[in-house]
N, C-alpha and C positions, 0 to 999 in steps of 0.2 A: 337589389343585390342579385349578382349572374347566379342562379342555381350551381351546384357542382356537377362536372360532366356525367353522366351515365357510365357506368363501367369502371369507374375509379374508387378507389377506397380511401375516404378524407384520413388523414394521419390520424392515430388513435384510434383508429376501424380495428374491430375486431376478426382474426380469420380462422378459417376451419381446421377445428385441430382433429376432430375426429376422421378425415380423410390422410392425416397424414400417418397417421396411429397406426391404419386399417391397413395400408401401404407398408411399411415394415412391419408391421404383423404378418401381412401373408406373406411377406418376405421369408421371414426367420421361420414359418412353418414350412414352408415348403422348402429351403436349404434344410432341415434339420430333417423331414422325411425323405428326401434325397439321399441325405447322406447315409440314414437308417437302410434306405432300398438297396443303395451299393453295396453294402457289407462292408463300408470301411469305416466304423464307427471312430477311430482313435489316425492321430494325425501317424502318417509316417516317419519314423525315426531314418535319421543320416548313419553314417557310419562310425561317428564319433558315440553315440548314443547307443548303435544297434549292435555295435562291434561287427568285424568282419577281415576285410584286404585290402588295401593300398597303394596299387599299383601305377609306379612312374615310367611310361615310354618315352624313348630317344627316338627321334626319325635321326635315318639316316640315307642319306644318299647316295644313289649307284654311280662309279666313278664317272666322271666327265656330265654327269646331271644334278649338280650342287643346285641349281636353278630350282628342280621340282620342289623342296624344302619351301613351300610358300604358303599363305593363307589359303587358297581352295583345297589343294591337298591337303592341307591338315583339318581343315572344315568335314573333306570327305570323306576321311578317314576316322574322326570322331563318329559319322553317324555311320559307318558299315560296325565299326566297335560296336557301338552299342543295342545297332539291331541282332548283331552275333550273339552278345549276351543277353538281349532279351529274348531270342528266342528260344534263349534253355530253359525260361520261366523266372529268369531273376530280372525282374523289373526294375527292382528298386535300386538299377546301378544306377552310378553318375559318371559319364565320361567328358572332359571338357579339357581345352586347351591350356597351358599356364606358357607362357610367354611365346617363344616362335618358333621353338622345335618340341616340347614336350604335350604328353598326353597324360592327363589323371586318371586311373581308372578306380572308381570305390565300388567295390562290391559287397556289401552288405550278408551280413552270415546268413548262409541257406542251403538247402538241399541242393543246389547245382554252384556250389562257391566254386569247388577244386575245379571243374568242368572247366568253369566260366574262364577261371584263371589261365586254363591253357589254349584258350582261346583269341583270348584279347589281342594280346601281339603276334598273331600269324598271321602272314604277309597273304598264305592264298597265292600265290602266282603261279595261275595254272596254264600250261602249255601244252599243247599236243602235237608232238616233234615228230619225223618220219626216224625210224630205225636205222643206222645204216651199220654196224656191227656190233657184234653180243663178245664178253669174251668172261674168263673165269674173275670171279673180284683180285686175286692175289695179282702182284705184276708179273708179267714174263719178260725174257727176253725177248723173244719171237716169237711173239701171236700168230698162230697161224693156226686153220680150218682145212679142215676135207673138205671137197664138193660136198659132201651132204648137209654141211652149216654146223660139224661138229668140231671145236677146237683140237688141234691134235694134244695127246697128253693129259687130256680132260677124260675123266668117267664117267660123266654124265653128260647128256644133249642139253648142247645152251642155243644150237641156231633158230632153235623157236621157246625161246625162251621168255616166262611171265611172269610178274610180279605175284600171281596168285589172284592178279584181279583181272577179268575179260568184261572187256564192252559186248552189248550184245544192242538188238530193236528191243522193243517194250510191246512182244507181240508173244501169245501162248506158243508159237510156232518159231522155232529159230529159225533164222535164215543161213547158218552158218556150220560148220563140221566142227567136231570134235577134234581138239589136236591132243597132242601127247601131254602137254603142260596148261592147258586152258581151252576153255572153248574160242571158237575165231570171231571175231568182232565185228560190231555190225555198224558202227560209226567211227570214222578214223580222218586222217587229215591229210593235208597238201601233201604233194610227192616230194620225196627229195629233192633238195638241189644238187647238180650235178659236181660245186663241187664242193667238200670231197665227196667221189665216190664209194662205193666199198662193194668186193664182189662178195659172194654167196661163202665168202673163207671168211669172214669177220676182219680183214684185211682191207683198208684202203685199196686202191688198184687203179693204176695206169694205166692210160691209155695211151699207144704210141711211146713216141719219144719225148714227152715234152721237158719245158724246166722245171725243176721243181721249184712248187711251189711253197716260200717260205711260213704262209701261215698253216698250211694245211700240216707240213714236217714238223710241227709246231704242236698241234694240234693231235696228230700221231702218235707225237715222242709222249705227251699227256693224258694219252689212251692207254698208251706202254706200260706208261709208270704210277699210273693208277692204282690204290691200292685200298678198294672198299672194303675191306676189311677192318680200317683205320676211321675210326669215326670222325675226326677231326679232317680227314682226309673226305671223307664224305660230304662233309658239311662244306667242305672249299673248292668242290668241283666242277660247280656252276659259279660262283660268284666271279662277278664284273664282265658277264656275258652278256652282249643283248640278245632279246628274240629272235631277230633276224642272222647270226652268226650259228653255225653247227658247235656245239661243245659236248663235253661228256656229263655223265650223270651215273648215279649208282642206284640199283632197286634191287628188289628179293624175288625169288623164282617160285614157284608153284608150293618146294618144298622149304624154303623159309631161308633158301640162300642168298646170300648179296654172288650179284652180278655189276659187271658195269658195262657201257652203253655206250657207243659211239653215236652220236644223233645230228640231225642236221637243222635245217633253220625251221620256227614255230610259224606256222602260219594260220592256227586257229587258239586262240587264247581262251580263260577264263570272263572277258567279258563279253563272248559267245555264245556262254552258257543262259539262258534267258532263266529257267530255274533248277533245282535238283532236290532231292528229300529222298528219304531213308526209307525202306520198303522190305517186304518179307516175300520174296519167289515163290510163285505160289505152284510150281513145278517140282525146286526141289527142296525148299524150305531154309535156303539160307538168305542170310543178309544181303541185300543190292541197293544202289545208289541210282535213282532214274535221273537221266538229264534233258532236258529239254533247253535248243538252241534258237538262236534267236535267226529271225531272215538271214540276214546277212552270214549268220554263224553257219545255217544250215546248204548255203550257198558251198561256204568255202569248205563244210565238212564232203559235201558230195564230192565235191572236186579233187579232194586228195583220195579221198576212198575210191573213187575210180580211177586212177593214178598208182594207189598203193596195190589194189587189187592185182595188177596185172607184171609185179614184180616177182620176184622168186626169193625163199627165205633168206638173212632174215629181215629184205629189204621192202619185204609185203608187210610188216609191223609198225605199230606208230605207241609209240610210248607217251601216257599222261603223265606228266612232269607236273606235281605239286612243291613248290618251297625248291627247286632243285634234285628233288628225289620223285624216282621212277618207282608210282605207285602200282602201274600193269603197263603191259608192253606185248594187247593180240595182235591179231594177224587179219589183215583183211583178207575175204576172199570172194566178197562181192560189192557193190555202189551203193552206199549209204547217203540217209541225208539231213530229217526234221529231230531226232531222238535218237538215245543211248541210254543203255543199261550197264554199270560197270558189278560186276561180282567178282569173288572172290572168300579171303579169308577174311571177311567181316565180320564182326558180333555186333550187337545192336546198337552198342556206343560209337566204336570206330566209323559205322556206316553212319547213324545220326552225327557226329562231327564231320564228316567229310562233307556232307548232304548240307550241313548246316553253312558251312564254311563259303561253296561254292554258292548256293542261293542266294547270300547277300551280296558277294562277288570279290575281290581283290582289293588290297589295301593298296594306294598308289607310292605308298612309301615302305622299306623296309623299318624298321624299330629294334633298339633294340633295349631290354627291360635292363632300366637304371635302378630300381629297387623295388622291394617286394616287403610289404611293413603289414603285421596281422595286427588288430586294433583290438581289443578285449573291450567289452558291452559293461564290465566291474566300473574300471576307469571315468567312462564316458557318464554312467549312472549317478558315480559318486557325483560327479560335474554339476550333473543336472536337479540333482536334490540339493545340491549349496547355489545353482542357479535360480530354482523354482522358491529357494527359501528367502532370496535376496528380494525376489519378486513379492514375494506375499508381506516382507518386512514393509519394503516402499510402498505397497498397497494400503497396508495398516496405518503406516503414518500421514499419507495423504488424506483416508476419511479420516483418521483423529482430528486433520485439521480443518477438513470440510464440515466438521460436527461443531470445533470449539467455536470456530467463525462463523460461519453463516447457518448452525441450529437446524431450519425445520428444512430449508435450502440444502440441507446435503443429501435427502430422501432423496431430490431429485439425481442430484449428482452420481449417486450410489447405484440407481436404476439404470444411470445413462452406460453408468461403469459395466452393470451387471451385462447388458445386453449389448453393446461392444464385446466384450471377451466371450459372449455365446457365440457372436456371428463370426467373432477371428478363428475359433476354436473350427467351427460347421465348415469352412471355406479352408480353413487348412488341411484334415481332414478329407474332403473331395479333392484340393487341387495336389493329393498326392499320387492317385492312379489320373486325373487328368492331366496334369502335366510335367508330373515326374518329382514336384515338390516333395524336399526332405525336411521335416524339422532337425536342425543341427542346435548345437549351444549358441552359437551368432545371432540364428534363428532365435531361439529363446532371448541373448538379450534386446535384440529388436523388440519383441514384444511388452519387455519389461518398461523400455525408454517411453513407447506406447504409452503407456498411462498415465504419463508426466505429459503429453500432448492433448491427450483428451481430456483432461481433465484443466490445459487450461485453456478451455475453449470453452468448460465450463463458468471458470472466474472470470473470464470477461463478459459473458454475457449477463453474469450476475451483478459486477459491479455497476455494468451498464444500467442496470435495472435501478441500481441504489442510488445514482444520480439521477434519474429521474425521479425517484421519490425526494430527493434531498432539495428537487427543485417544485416542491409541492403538490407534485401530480398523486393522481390516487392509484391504486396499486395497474386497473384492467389496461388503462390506458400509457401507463408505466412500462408492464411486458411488451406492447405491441410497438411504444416509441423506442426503447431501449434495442428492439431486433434490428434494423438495419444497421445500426452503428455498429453493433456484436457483430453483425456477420459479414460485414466489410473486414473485420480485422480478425474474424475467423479465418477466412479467405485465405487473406494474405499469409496470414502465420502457415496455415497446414499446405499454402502452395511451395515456400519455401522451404518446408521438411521437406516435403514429396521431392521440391526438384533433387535437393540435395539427395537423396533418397535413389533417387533414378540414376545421378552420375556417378554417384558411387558402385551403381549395380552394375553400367556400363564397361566402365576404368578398371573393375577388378574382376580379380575372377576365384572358384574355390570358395571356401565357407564363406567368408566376406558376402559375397552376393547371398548368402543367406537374412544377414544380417539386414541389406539394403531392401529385398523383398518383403521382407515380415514390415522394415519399415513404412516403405509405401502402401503395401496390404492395410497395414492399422492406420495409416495417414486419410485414406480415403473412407473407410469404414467412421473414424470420428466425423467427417463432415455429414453420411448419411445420417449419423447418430443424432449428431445437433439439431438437423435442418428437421428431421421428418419422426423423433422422440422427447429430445430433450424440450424445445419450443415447444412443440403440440402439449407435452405435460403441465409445462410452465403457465401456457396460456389456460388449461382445466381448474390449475389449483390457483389461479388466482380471481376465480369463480366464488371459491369456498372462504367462509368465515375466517376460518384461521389465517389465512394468509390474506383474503383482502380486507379485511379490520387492521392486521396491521399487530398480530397477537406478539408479543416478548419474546416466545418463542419461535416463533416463524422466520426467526432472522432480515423481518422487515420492517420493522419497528417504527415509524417515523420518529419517534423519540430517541431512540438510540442513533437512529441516522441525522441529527440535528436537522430534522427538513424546515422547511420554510412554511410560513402557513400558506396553504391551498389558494391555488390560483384561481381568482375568481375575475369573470368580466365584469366592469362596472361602467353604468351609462354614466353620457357626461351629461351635467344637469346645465341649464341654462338659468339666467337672474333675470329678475321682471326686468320688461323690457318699456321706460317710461314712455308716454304716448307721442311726449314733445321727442326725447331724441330720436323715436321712430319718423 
């Protein structure tokens, strides 16, 4: 007879169960001291659970760019969302797309909720336009300046007129003079374009004879009739301009008045900005915004700055244009290039949102909020205590039946159960500061479906077991034939929750994917449970008297299971063999 090969284990081999014990053992020790290290002991709550804000944005598009409205801009506008908000320290938002113009935003109650929320939807579009006249907010009829840059009619000086904020270097030592409304700034941008022009009167101005030009009379008449004193009039006095076209704008002066702005094309934007943060002057103790530009930014900041520099007021200015509004408007008076400091009337929030704003950079779509819903944490509580109760009920009834049926067989079941829901619990838990993971109610019923999986990954490998007893085998050699049949059709069962599990997280989006994740979470967790706890325990206890005698209550009775009697080899016997017929 061929021996059996080396290395093989004949059917009925016993295998090591204490290697596979030791293996989710240190498993579940070390997630569970992980999790203790982090200080996140308790899983994340959603916003349904935690209560908090709600928030739905519209993109909208800038006329004649219906086009940008597409998947990378709304992709890249979800993650500047959400670095915006995380970096006022609310982490636990959610921002995510719902079909192919909107944006979710959940923000979870906390100390930086209001912040957050006036953050989300601002567009950011920052421009650094050249100056080419200042005049009062109110409209006139005919705007018109002295040589000196002062409007006639006017009682105060607007041809060096600031928002209250000046760029300055990020050096102990200005580079730049004190003016009458702001200090003069020390990074600024491209020169004007010629046209239109505008002389040192806050007036447009011709040169020669020419014809007039229809868009620039145009553009005039809407400097004219400008009337920033109108909020709604403010808020409309850039839109459907591009960068590249001169339009007006409106901003506030040193002493907290609106002015408006005749400006001309942007040639250094917010995605120039390489970074910016919030900072204390350490000269004279107010609030500044430091910016730092990128090469290319730094390129084209010099190039205006030396350009603006050598203008005369108020065409030596270059106005930082946020959202359409003229947030400063210094004056160059010498060649800047790598850095800017913007100061002003900042306090410590103003200058942390602006700094904030600008460091993640520009949203490439404008939005505008379709609704604003606060969620109370009462609500969501009640939910989840008739969720949690549903869940312990279907728990309940499941070991009732794991005990009435299969007796001493549901110890094991019960163990497989307990340490599943440790390891769902430890890993949901961490993946809520690792990857943003919220338990919502979804979430929760996932988990609950969860145990109607694992548990019949248990009845199969159990019944497996009992047809093998029922075909006489004795119990050691029963567990070891019964497992590869159990875990072929383990397999296959938890592959097709998981898939199902997966398209569903895919195809939807919003809590739903809560629901799909917890799914496939607990899908893949029962296979670790079976292969590397429940087997390895099965094959220990049926080591022991009580289960491999076969005790009434052990739930493997062969009596109770009508087994066959015990499979035995029997030799085949030969009959005298007489000497004649040999």
């Amino acid at each position: 007879m061929a021996a059996p090969k080396k290395g093989r284990r004949p059917a009925g081999g016993q295998s090591r169960p204490g290697r596979a014990l030791a293996i989710i053992l240190i498993a579940m020790v070390a997630l569970t001291g992980g999790m203790f290290w982090s200080g996140h002991t308790t899983p994340r709550l959603g916003i349904d659970l935690a209560g908090g804000t709600s928030i739905t944005l519209k993109a909208k598009a800038e006329p004649g760019q219906e086009s940008a409205v597409n998947e990378t801009n709304m992709n890249t506008a979800v993650g500047i969302i959400e670095r915006r908000v995380n970096g006022l320290g609310v982490s636990e938002a959610e921002v995510q797309t719902q079909g192919a113009e909107n944006i979710i935003v959940n923000i979870p109650r906390g100390t930086n909720e209001k912040q957050a929320r006036e953050q989300v939807g601002t567009t950011a579009q920052l421009y650094f336009r050249p100056v080419l006249a200042v005049a009062p907010a109110a409209p006139q009829t005919a705007p018109s300046a002295t040589p000196s840059g002062k409007p006639s009619g006017s009682p105060k000086p607007t041809a060096s007129a600031s928002s209250g904020a000046t760029v300055g270097e990020k050096s102990p030592t200005p580079t730049a003079t004190a003016s009458t409304q702001g200090r003069a700034l020390t990074e600024a941008l491209k020169a004007p374009s010629p046209t239109p022009t505008a002389s040192s009167s806050g007036k447009p101005k011709a040169t020669g004879t020419p014809k007039p030009d229809p868009a620039t009379a145009a553009l005039e008449q809407k400097f004219t009739a400008l009337n920033c004193l109108d909020p709604k009039a403010r808020a409309a006095a850039g839109q459907g301009v591009k960068s590249s076209e001169p339009t007006v704008a409106c901003g506030k002066n040193a002493i907290g008045q609106w002015e408006k702005y005749l400006l001309g094309p942007a040639e250094v934007d917010g995605k120039d900005v390489d970074n910016a943060k919030a900072g204390l002057d350490q000269r004279t103790g107010q609030w500044i915004v430091d910016m730092e530009f990128t090469d290319a930014g730094s390129k084209k900041f010099q190039s205006i700055t030396s350009k603006l520099s050598q203008q005369t007021e108020p065409q030596n200015q270059f106005a930082i244009v946020l959202d359409g509004e003229v947030v400063s408007a210094p004056r160059v008076q010498t060649t800047l290039s790598a850095s800017a400091q913007i100061s002003g009337s900042f306090n410590q929030q103003s200058a942390q949102d602006l700094g904030n704003i600008l460091s993640y950079g520009a949203l490439p779509l404008a939005f505008q909020t379709q609704s604003v819903d606060t969620v109370t944490a009462a609500l969501g509580g009640d939910q989840l205590q008739a969720g949690l109760l549903a869940g312990a009920i279907g728990l309940a009834l499941v070991i009732i039946y794991l005990v009435a049926y299969y007796r001493g067989l549901s110890l094991i079941a019960i163990l497989s159960l307990g340490v599943s829901a440790l390891l769902t619990y430890v890993l949901m838990a961490l993946l809520g500061p690792a990857i943003g993971f919220a338990l919502n109610l979804p979430a929760v019923c996932g988990a609950i479906v969860a145990i109607g999986i694992t548990a019949d990954s248990f009845i199969v490998y159990f019944e497996r077991i009992r047809d093998e007893l029922r075909e006489g085998r004795t119990l050691r050699p029963a567990v070891e034939r019964a497992w590869p049949r159990a875990r072929r059709t383990i397999l296959v069962s938890d592959f097709v929750s998981f898939l199902a599990a997966a398209v569903l997280f895919i195809v939807t989006v919003g809590k739903v994917q809560g629901f799909a994740f917890t799914l496939g979470l607990t899908t893949l967790l029962d296979i670790v449970v079976v292969f590397l706890f429940t087997k390895p325990v099965m094959t220990l206890l049926a080591r022991t008297k009580f289960f491999g005698n076969g005790h009434k209550w052990s739930g493997l009775d062969p009596k109770r299971l009508g087994a066959k009697p015990p499979l035995r080899r029997t030799r085949r016997t030969h009959a005298p063999v007489d000497a004649k017929e040999a």
